[in-house]
C-alpha positions in Angstrom: -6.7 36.1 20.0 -5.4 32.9 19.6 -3.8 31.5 16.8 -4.9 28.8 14.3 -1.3 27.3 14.4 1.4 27.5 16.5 5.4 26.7 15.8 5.7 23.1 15.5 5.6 21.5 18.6 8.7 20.0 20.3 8.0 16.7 21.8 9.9 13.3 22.2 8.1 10.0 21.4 9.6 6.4 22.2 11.2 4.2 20.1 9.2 1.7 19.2 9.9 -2.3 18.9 9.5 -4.3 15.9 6.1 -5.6 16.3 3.1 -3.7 14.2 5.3 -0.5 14.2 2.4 1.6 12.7 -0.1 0.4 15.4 2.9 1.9 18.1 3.5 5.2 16.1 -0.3 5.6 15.7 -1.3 5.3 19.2 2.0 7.7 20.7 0.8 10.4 18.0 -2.9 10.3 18.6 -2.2 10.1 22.5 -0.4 13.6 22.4 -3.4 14.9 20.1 -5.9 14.5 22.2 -3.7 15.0 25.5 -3.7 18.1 24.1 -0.1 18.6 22.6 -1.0 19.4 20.0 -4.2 22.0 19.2 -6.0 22.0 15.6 -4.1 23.8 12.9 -0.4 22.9 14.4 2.0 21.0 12.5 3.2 17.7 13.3 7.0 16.6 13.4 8.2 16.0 10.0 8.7 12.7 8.8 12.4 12.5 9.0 12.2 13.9 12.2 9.5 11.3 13.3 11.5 8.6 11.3 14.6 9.4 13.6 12.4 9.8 17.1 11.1 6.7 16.5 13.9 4.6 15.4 12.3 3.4 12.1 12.3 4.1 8.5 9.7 6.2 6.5 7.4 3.1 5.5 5.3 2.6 9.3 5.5 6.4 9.5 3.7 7.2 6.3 1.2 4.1 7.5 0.7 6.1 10.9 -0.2 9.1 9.5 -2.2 7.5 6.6 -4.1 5.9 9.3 -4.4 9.1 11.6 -5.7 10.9 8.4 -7.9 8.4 7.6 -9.5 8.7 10.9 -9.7 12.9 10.5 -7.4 13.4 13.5 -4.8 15.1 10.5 -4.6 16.4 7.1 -1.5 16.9 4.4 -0.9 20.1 2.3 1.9 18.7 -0.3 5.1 20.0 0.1 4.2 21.5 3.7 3.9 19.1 5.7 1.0 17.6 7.9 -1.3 19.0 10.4 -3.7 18.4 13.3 -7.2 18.9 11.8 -8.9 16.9 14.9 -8.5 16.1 18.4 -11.9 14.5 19.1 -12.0 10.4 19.5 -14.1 9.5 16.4 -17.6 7.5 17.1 -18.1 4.3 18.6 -18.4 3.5 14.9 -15.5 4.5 13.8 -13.8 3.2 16.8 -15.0 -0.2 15.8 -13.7 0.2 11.6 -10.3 1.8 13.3 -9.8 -1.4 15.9 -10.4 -3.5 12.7 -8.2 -1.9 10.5 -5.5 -1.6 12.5 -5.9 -5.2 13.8 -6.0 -6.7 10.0 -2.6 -7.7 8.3 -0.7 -4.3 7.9 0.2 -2.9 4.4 3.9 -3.7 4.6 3.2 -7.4 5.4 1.0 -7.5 2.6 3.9 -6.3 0.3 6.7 -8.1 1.6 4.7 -11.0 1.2 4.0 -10.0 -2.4 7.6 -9.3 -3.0 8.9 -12.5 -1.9 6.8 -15.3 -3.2 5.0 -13.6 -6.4 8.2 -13.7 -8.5 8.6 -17.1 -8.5 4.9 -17.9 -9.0 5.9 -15.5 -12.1 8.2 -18.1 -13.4 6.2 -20.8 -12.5 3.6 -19.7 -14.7 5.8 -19.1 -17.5 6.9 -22.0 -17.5 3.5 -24.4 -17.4 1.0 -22.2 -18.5 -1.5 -23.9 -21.3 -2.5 -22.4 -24.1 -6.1 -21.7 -22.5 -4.0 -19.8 -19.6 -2.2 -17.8 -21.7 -5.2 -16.6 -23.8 -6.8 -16.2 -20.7 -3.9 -13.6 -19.4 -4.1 -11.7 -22.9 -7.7 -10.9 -22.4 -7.2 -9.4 -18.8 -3.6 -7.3 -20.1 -6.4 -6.3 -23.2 -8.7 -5.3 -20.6 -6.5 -3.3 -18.5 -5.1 -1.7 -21.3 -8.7 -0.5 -22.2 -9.1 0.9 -18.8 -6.0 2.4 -18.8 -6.2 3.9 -21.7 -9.4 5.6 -20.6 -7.6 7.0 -17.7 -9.4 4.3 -15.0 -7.4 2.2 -12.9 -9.6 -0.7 -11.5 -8.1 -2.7 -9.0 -10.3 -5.5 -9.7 -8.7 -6.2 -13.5 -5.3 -5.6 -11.5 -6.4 -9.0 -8.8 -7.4 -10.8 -11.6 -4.2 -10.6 -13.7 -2.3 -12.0 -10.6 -4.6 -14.9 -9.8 -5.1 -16.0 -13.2 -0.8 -15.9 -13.1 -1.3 -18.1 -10.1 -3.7 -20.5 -11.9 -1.2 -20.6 -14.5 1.7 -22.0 -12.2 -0.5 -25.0 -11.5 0.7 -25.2 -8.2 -2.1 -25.4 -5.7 -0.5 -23.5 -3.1 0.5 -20.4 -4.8 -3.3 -19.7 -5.7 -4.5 -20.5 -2.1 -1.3 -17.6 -1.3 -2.8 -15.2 -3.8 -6.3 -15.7 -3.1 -5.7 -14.9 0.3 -3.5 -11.8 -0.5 -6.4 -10.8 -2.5 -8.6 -11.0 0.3 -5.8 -9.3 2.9 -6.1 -5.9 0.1 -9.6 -5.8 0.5 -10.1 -5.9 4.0 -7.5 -3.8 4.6 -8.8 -0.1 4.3 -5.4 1.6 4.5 -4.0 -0.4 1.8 -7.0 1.0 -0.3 -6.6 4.5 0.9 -2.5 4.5 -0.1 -3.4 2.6 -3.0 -6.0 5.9 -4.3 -2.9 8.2 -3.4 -0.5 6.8 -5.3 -0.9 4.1 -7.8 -3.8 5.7 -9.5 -2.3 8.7 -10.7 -1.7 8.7 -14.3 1.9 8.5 -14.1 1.5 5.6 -11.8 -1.2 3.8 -14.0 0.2 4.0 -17.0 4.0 2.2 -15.4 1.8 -0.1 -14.0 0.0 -1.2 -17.3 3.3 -1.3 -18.8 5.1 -3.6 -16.2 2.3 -6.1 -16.1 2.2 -6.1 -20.1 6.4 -7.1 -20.1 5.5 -9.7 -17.4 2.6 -11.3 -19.4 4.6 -11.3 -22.7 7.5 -13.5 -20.9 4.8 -15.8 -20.1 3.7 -16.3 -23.3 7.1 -16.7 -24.1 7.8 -19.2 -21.6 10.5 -17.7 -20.6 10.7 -18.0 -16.7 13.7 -16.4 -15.9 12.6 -13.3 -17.4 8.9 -13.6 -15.6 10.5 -13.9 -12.3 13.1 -11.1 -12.9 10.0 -9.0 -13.9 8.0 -9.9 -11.6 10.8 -8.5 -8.3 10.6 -5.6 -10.3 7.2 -5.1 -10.6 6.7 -5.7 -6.8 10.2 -3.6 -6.1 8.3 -0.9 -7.9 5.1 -1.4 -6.5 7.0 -1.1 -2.6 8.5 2.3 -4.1 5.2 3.5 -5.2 3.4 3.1 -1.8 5.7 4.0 0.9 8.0 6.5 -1.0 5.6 8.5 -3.1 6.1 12.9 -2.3 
């Protein structure tokens, strides 16, 4: 009788170039699962050893295999590693939502984004918000504090806090940037899925609450130095959070 799982399998993949790395990983890994490779119950590579197959660091891997999970071709035990669950091509359905997701603006681009330009629509904010604005920004801290509090993160009160910050910079520009960030998260199914997995655990919440409280107190305080310094850190944390969570 055969086995549910076999030793992990020994296979090379291809390095990959920099273009859309997740989209390359996905495709070699789901071509050796259904090629056959790989049968249901085996274990994939692990991620170091994937990391160093494919020439890249752990961010587009944990994307990949977000993306292959997503799609039921694999499944994670914590602290074990990662298995084949499926090797069937999903429905012409779900080929359709899986084109679209993988075709959408990737995670990372979406942070890297955030990272660079949200800091300094941070200080920007602090340093030309009205009173209006600021009393604005109080109520949505207050309300995520609520939520928080009640053990809920909503993602919603989370997009709110950084376009009203955007409003407040009265540039133009940086609210046409965030609006469309907004809309990049929501389309973006993988983001949500990573997002679920990581920043919502109570740990998670409760650091996030926190940084976006400092961040909104330096606005009030005009202080724009310390809003944009803030602000890196926030997005520096919220980098760590989704692509180097165990």
């Amino acid at each position: 009788m055969k086995s549910s799982r076999r030793d992990v399998i020994c296979i090379q993949f291809n390095r990959v170039t920099s273009s859309k790395l997740y989209i390359q990983i996905y495709d070699q890994i789901l071509s050796q699962i259904q090629s056959g490779t790989f049968d249901i119950g085996d274990k994939l590579p692990t991620e170091r050893e994937l990391c160093a197959q494919f020439g890249v660091s752990r961010a587009p891997i944990r994307q990949a295999l977000s993306a292959l999970e997503m799609n039921g071709y694999i499944y994670s035990r914590q602290g074990e590693g990662v298995y084949v669950k499926s090797t069937q091509s999903p429905s012409e359905s779900a080929s359709s939502e899986t084109s679209f997701m993988l075709e959408s603006i990737a995670p990372e681009d979406i942070v890297e984004a955030r990272m660079n330009i949200e800091p300094l629509i941070a200080k920007y904010a602090a340093l030309r918000a009205s009173k209006e604005e600021i009393e604005a920004l109080r109520m949505t801290v207050a309300q995520m504090e609520l939520e928080t509090a009640q053990g809920e993160y909503v993602p919603e009160t989370d997009e709110r806090l950084h376009t009203e910050i955007a409003k407040a910079s009265h540039n133009d520009l940086f609210l046409q940037f965030v609006t469309a960030i907004v809309e990049a998260m929501k389309q973006q199914e993988m983001w949500k899925f990573i997002r679920d997995r990581t920043v919502t655990r109570p740990d998670y919440r409760d650091t996030n609450f926190q940084e976006h409280k400092e961040i909104i107190s330096a606005i009030e305080q005009h202080d724009g130095d310390r809003a944009e310094k803030l602000m890196t850190s926030h997005m520096q944390n919220l980098y760590d959070r989704y692509w180097k969570h165990e």
